[in-house]
C-alpha positions in Angstrom: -9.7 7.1 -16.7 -6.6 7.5 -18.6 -4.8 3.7 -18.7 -1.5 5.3 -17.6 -3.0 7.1 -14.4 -5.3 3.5 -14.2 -1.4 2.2 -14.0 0.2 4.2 -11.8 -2.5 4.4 -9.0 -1.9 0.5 -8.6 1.9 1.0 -8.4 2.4 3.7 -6.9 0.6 2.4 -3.6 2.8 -0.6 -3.9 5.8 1.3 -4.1 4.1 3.3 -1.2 3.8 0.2 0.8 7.4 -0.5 0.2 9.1 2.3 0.6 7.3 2.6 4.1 8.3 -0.8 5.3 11.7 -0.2 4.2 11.8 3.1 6.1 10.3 1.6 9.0 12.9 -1.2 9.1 16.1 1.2 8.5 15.0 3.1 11.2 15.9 0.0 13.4 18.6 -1.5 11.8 20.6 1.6 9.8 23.3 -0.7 8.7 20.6 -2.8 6.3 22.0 -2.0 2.9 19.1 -4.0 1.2 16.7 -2.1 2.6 18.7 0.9 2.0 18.9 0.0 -1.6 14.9 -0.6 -2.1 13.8 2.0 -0.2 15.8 4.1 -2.7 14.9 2.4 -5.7 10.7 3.1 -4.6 11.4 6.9 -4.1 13.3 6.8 -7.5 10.5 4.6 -9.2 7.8 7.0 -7.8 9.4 9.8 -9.3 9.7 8.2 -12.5 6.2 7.0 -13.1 5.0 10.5 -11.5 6.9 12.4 -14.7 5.1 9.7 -17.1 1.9 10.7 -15.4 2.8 14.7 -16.2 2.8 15.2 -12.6 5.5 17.5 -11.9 4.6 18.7 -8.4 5.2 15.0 -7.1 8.0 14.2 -9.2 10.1 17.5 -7.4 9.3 16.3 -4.0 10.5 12.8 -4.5 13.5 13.9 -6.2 14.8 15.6 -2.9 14.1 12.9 -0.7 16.2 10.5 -3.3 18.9 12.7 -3.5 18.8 12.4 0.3 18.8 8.8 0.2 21.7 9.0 -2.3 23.9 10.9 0.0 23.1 8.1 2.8 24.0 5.6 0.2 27.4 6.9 -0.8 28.1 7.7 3.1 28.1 11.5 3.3 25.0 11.9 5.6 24.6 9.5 8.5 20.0 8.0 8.4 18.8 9.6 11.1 15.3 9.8 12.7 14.4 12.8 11.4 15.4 12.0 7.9 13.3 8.3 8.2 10.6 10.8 9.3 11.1 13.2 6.2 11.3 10.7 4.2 7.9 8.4 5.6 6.1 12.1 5.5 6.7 12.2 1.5 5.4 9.4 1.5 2.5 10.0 3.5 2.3 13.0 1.0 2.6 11.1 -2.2 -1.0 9.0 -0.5 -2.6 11.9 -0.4 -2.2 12.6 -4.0 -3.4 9.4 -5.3 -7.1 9.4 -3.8 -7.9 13.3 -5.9 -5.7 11.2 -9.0 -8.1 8.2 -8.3 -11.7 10.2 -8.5 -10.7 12.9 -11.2 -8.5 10.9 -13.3 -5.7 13.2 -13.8 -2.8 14.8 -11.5 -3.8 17.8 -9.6 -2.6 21.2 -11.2 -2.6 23.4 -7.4 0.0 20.5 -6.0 3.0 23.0 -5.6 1.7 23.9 -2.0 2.3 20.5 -0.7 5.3 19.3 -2.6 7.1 22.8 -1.2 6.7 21.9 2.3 7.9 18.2 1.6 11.0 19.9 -0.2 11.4 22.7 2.9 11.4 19.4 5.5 14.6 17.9 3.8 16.1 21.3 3.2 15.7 22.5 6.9 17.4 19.2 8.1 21.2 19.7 9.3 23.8 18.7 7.1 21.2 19.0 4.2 22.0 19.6 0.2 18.6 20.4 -0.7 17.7 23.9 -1.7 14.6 26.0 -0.6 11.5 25.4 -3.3 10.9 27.4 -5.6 7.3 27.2 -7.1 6.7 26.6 -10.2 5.7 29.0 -13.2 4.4 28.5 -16.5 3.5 25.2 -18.5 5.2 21.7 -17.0 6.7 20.8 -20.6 5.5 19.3 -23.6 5.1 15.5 -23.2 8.3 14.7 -25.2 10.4 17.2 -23.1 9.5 15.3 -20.1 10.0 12.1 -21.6 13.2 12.9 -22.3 14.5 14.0 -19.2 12.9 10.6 -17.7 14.8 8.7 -19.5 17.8 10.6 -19.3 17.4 10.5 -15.2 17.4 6.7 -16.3 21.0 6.8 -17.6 22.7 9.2 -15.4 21.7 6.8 -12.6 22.7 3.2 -14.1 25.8 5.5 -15.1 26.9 5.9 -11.5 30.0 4.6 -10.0 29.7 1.0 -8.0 28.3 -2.2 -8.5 26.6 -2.4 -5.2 23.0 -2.5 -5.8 23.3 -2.8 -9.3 20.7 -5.3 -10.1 18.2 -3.6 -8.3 18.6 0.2 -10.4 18.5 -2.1 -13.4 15.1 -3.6 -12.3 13.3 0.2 -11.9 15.4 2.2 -14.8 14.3 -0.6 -17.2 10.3 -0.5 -15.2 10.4 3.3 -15.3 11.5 3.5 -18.9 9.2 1.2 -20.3 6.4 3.0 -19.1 7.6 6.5 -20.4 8.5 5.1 -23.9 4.6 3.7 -24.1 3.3 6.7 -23.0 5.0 9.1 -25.6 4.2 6.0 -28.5 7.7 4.5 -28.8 8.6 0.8 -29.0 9.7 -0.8 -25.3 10.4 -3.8 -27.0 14.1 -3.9 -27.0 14.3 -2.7 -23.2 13.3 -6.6 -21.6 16.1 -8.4 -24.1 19.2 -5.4 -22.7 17.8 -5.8 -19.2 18.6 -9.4 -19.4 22.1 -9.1 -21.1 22.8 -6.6 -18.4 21.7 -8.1 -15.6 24.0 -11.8 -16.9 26.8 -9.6 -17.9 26.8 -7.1 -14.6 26.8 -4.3 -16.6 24.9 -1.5 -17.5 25.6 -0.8 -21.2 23.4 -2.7 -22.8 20.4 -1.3 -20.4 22.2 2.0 -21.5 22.6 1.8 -25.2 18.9 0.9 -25.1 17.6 3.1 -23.4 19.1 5.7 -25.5 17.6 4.1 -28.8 14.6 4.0 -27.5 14.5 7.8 -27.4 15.4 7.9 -31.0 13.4 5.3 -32.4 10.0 6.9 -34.0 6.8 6.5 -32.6 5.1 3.7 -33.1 2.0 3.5 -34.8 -1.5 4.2 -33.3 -4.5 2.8 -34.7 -6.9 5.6 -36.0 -9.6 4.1 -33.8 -7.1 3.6 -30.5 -8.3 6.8 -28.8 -12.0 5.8 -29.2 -12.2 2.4 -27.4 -13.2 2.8 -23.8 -10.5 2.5 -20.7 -11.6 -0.8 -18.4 -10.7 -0.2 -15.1 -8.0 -2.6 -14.1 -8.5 -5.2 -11.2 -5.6 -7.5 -10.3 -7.1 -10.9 -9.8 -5.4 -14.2 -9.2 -5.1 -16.3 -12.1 -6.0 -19.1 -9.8 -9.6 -17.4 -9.1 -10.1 -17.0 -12.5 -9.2 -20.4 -13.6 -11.9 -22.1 -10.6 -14.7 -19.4 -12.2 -13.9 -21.0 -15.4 -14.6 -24.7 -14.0 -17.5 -24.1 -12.2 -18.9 -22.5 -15.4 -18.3 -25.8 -17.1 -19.6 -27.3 -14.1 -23.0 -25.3 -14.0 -23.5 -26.1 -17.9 -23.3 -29.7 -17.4 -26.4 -29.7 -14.7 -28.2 -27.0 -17.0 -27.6 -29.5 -19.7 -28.9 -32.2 -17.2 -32.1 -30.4 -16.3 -33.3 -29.8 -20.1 -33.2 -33.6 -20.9 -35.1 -33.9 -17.6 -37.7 -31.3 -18.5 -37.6 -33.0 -22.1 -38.4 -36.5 -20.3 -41.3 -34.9 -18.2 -42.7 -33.3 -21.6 -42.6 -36.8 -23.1 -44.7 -38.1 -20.5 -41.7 -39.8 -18.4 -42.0 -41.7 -15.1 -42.9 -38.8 -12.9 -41.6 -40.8 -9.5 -37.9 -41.6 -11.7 -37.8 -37.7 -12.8 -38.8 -36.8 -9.2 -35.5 -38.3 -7.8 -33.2 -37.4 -10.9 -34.6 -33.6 -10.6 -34.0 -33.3 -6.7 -30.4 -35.0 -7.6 -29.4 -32.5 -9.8 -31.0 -30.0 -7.8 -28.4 -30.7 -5.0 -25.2 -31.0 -7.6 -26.7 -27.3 -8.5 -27.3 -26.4 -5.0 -23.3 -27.3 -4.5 -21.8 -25.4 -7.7 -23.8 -22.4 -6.6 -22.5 -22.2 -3.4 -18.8 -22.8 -5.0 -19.5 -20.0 -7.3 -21.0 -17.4 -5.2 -17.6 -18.1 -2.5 -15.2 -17.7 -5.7 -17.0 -14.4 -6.9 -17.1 -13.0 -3.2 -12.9 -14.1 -3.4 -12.5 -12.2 -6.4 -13.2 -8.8 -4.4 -11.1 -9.3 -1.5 -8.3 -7.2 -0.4 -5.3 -8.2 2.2 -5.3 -6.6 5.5 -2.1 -5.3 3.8 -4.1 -2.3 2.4 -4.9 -0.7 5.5 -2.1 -2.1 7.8 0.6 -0.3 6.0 -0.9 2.8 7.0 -0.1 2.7 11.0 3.6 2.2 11.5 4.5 5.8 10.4 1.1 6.8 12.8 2.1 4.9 16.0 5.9 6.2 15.3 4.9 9.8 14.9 2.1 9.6 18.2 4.9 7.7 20.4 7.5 10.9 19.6 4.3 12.9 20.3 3.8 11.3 23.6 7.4 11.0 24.3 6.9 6.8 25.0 9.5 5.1 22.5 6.9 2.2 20.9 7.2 -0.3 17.4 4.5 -1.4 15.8 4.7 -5.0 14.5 2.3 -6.4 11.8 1.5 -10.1 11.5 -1.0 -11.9 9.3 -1.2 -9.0 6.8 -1.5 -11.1 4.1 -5.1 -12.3 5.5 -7.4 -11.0 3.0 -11.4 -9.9 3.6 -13.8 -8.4 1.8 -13.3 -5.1 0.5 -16.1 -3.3 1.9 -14.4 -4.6 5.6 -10.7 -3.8 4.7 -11.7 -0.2 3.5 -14.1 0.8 6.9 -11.3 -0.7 9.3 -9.3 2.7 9.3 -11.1 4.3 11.5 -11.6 1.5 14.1 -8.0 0.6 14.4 -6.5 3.7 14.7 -8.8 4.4 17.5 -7.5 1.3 18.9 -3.8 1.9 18.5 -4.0 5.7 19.6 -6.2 4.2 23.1 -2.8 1.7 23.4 0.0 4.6 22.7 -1.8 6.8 25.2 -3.1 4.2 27.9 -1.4 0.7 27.7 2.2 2.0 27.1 4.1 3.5 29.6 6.6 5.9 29.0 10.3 5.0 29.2 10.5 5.8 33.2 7.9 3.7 33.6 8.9 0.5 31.5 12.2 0.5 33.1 10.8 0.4 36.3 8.7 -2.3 35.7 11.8 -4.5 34.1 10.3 -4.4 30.1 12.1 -3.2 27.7 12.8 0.4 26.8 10.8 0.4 23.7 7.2 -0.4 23.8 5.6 -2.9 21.2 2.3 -3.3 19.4 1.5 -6.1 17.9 -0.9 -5.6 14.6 -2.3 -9.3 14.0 -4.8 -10.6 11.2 -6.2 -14.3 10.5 -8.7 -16.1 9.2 -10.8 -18.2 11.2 -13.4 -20.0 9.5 -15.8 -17.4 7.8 -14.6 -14.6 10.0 -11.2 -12.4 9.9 -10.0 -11.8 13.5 -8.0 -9.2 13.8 -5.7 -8.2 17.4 -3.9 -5.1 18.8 -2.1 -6.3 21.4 0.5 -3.8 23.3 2.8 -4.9 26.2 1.7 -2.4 28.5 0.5 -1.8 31.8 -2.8 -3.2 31.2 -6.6 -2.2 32.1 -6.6 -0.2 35.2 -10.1 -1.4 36.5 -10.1 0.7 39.6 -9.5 3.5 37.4 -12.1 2.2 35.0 -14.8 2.0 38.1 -14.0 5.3 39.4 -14.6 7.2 35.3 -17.7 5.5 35.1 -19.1 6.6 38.6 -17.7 10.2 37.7 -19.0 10.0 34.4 -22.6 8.4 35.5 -22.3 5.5 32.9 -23.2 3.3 35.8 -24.1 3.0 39.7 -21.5 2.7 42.3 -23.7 -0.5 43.6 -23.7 -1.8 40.2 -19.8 -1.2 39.6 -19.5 -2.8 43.2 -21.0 -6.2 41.4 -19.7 -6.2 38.0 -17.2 -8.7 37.7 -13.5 -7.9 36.3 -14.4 -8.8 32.3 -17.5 -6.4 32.7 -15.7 -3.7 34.3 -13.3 -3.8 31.8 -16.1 -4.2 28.9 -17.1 -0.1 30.3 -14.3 0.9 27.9 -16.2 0.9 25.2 -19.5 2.7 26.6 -20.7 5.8 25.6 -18.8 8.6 26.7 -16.2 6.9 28.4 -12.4 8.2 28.9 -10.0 7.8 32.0 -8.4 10.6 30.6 -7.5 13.4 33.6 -7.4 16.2 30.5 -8.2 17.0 27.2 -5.8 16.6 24.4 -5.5 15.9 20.4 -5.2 12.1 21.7 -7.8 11.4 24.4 -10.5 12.9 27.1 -13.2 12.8 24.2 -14.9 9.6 25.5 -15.4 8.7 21.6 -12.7 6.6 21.1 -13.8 2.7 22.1 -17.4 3.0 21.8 -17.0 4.1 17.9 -14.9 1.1 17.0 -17.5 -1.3 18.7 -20.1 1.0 16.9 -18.0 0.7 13.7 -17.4 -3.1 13.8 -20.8 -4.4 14.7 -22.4 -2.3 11.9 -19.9 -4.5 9.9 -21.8 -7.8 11.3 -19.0 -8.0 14.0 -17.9 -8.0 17.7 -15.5 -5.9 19.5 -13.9 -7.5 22.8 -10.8 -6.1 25.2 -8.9 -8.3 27.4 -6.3 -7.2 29.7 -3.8 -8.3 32.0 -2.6 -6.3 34.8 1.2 -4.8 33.8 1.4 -7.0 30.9 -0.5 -5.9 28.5 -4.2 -5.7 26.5 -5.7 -7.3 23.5 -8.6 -5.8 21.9 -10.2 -8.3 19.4 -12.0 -7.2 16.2 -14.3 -10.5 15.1 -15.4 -10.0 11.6 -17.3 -11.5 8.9 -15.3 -12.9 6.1 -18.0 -10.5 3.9 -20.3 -8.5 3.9 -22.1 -9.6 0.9 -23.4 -12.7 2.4 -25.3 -12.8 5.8 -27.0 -15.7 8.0 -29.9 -14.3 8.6 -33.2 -15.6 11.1 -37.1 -14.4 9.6 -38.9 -13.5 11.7 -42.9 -12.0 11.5 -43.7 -8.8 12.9 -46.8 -6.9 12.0 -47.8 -9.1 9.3 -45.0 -8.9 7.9 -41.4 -10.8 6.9 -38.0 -9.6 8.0 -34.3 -11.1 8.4 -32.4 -10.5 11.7 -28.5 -11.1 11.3 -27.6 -14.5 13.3 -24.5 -13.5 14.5 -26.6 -10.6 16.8 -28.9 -13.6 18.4 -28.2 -14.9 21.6 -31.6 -16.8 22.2 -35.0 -17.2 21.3 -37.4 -17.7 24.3 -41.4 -18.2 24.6 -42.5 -16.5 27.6 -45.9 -15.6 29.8 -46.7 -11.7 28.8 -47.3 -11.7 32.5 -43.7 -11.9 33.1 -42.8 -8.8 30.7 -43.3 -6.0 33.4 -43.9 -1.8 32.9 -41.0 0.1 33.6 -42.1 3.6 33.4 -42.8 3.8 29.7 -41.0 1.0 28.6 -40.9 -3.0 29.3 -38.3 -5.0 30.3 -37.8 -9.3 31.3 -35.9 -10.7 34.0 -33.9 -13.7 31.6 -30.9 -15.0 33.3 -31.1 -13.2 36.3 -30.2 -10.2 34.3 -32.9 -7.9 33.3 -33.4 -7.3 29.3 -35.8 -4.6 27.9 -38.0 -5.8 25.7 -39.0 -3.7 21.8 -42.1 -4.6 20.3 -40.0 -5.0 16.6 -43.7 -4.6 14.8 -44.0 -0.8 16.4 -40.5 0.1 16.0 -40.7 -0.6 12.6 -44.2 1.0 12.2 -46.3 -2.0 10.7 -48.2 -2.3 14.0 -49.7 0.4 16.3 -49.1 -2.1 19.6 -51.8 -1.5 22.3 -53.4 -4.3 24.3 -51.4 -7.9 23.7 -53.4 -10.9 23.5 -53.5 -13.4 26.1 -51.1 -15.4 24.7 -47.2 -16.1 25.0 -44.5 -13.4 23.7 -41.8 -15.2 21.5 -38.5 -13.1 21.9 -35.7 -12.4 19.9 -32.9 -11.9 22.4 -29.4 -10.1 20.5 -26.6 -8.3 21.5 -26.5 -4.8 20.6 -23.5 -2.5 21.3 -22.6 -4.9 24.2 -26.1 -4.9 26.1 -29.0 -7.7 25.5 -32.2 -6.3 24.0 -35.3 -8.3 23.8 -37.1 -7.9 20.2 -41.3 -9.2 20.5 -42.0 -10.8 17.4 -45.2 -12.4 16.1 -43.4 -15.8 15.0 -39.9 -17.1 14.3 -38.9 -18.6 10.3 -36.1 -20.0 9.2 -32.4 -19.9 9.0 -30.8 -18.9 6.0 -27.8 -17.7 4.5 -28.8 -14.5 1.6 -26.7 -12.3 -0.6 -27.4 -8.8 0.6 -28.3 -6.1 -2.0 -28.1 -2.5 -0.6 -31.4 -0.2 -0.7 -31.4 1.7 -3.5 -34.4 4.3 -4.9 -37.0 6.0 -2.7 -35.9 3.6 -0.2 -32.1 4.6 -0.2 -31.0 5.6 3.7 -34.1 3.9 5.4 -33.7 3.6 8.8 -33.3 0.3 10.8 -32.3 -1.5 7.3 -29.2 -2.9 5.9 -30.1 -4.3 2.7 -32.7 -6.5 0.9 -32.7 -9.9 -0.5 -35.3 -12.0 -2.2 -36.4 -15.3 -1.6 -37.6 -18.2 -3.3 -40.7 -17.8 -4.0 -40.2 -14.2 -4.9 -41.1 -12.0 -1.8 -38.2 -9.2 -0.9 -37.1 -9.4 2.9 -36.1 -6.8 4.3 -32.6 -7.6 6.8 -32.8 -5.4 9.9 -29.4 -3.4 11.1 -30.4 -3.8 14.9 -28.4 -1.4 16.1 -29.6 1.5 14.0 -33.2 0.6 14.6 -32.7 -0.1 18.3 -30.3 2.1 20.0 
């Protein structure tokens, strides 16, 4: 991939980020001129680094929606909702882009389309300047043309009248003119020095006069063999993280160093009970700095909770004007960072989450007034680390879990017994939410009735190694809980035998092991089930499931069972024996072997074996 598109993918999602938060924020407090200012300055940015990036289609649909936030600037168009909403759906627009950038490597060439209806949005809007699109014909320009006019979009704005702001239009003409002068060859040296003497002096010129040099400066030199070397993707790491991988490397060649004079002392015919001691003590320093090292290498790919947080504010805002119920969404602990493979599956989950609160937990404005709260409802988005999990909260101040409600859908729905509703307690009724099938919806609609929302994110999350949990209180408000592992890479894992062979079971899905009589595993039609706890758990043979027994007649002898929680119901594995506990680095399947059922990955163990680490719910349900 090009290092210029490499560049502006990373950017232009942090521009993305801030422009929406800015948006988000003006759209409560109008009169904010700082936020005003950035939000402007991230559209203009955008715009900028999309003509770098040849990408013509995006650069026409930002400059509407700047020109837009110009005019609310200078005080000729009041910032309405409908322009936050224009202006959040370029936005929105500009996302969409990025992920075709991202897997082809170069800016889309049939992007018109999309950046015409952006434009139409902000030129239907009352009291609007902007002008009806007009598609575009013929080549985009050669790259100096469009360099050019970059640059000069640079001066004309650091040219405008007014101080206000002015530090912060110096910040992105100098960004966005750096990057356009390196892509067409030309020196940005000069541009850091006369964005320094600007911003002391609080004035443009020098910015200015640079700027303009810069355009007639000739291109600097490229080496012959420039265009040959190979584009490394780019991964922003802390320098921190890097700095600790160092020092455990120094670490780790100290003990290596250690263990060679050792095995130098044993060659030499050394005290075998002396070497005994020193190799298990440097066994254990080693044991340590691996441990350190495999924590610091998982830190390296974490992402904040940032990434896919940023992308529900504009989605609650839009499905609350959908649903006519006024409702914020508020984001906490955002910051808290997880592993990458968790941060980019937790779309799906949470928006399933959030749409369940707009659409059940709020009430609409009738309703809220009635019951004394506030006119606007409010969710609350929260992330933290606790230990080696992320927990992450939606919590709405809503009307809560109607659990007569909830009783009466599952009778109608036959996901359980009017006898065993009748003895559920309130936690378990409430727990129905996520079952199969389930909706208290009276119709069907875009938002609910499809009895798929709540039992895919518990699906979801514990296929991530988590747990999913809801708890309500009665015209106050609900909390669902999303209990993660800090990673996915690394998983505590139980062995345990099953027709002659070894597998791993994920810890975190055990409950308890228990050694029982076989005579107290009773037939239930074609299946088995055990009375533990006075509740009743069936029982899988885990050595026919996963085909390496054929089952029949059971010895006389006691059953050991596995007892884990799957989708929110106890199932009871029989296995031959129970191992050890131990804590592996998961390797996905790969080969032949790629998409086998019941598995989630492979590791190997000490003395060489693979074992196989069961995904319970695949194998099970």
């Amino acid at each position: 991939m090009n290092e210029f598109i490499e560049q502006f993918l990373i950017e232009a999602r942090e521009l993305v980020e801030q422009g929406t938060g800015d948006l988000l924020a003006l759209e409560s407090h109008p009169d904010d001129r700082e936020r005003l200012d950035s939000a402007f300055r991230s559209f203009h940015t955008l715009k900028g680094s999309a003509g770098i990036v040849d990408f013509a289609a995006m650069a026409r649909a930002l400059h509407v929606a700047e020109d837009a936030l110009e005019a609310v600037r200078s005080g000729t168009r009041p910032l309405t909702p409908r322009l936050v909403g224009d202006c959040l759906n370029a936005l929105d627009q500009v996302l969409q882009w990025l992920d075709p950038i991202e897997a082809a490597g170069e800016a889309p060439a049939d992007a018109d389309p999309e950046a015409d209806a952006v434009i139409a949005r902000f030129a239907a809007a009352p009291g609007s300047t902007a002008t009806a699109p007009v598609a575009s014909t013929g080549p985009v320009g050669e790259p100096d043309s469009i360099g050019q006019r970059v640059l000069d979009a640079q001066v004309r704005m650091l040219e405008a009248a007014g101080t206000e702001g002015l530090a912060g239009r110096l910040d992105s003409a100098a960004l966005v003119a750096k990057r356009a002068l390196l892509r067409l060859g030309r020196s940005s040296a000069p541009i850091g020095p006369a964005l320094a003497r600007s911003l002391e002096a609080g004035d443009p010129a020098p910015l200015i006069a640079a700027l303009r040099q810069g355009w007639v400066d000739a291109p600097a030199a490229i080496p012959a063999d420039a265009a040959q070397e190979p584009v490394v993707r780019a991964l922003r790491v802390d320098v921190e993280r890097v700095d600790a991988l160092v020092r455990l490397t120094g670490e780790i060649t100290v003990v290596k160093t250690a263990i060679g004079h050792l095995a130098d002392t044993a060659e030499a015919g050394g005290d075998s009970r002396l070497l005994a001691a020193r190799l298990k003590e440097q066994h254990a320093v080693f044991d340590r700095l691996v441990g350190d090292l495999q924590h610091a290498v998982l830190g390296i790919r974490v992402l904040p909770l940032r990434q896919v947080f940023q992308r529900f504010p504009r989605q609650v805002r839009e499905l609350g004007m959908q649903l006519g119920k006024p409702v914020r969404l508020e984001t906490e602990g955002d910051d808290t960072e997880a592993d990458k493979a968790i941060v980019e599956t937790l779309f799906e989950p949470l928006l399933h989450v959030l749409r369940n609160a707009v659409d059940h937990g709020i009430e609409d404005e009738a309703g809220r007034r009635e019951a004394g709260k506030p006119p606007i409802g409010v969710i609350t988005l929260r992330g933290a680390r606790q230990g080696e999990h992320v927990v992450i909260e939606i919590e709405d101040d809503g009307r809560g879990v109607d659990t007569g409600r909830v009783r009466a859908a599952a009778a109608g729905r036959g996901i359980a017994s009017p006898a065993a509703l009748a003895e559920m307690s309130e936690a378990e009724v409430i727990d129905l939410v996520f079952a199969p099938g389930f909706s208290t919806a009276a119709t069907l609609s875009d938002v609910s009735g499809r009895g798929v929302g709540m039992d895919a994110v518990r699906t979801a999350i514990e296929r991530m190694g988590g747990r999913a949990t809801l708890d309500s209180r009665p015209g106050l408000g609900t909390v669902a809980r999303l209990i993660l592992p800090f990673t996915v890479m690394m998983t505590r894992v139980m062995t345990v035998r099953a027709g002659g062979q070894l597998f791993g079971v994920p810890f975190d899905a055990i409950t308890e092991t228990v050694r029982v009589p076989q005579g107290r595993i009773v037939s239930v039609g074609a299946a088995r089930a055990l009375v533990v706890r006075d509740r009743t758990v069936p029982i899988v043979d885990l050595g026919e499931a996963l085909g390496t027994s054929a089952g029949g007649d059971r010895p006389d002898r006691d059953a050991t069972i596995v007892i884990a929680a799957i989708s929110g119901q106890l199932v009871g594995l029989e296995v031959d024996g129970l191992g050890e506990r131990m804590e592996v680095m998961l390797k996905p399947i790969g080969g032949l072997l790629a998409g086998m059922r019941g598995v989630s990955g492979a590791t190997l163990l000490g003395d060489g074996q693979v074992l196989l680490v069961l995904d319970l719910q695949d194998l099970v349900i």
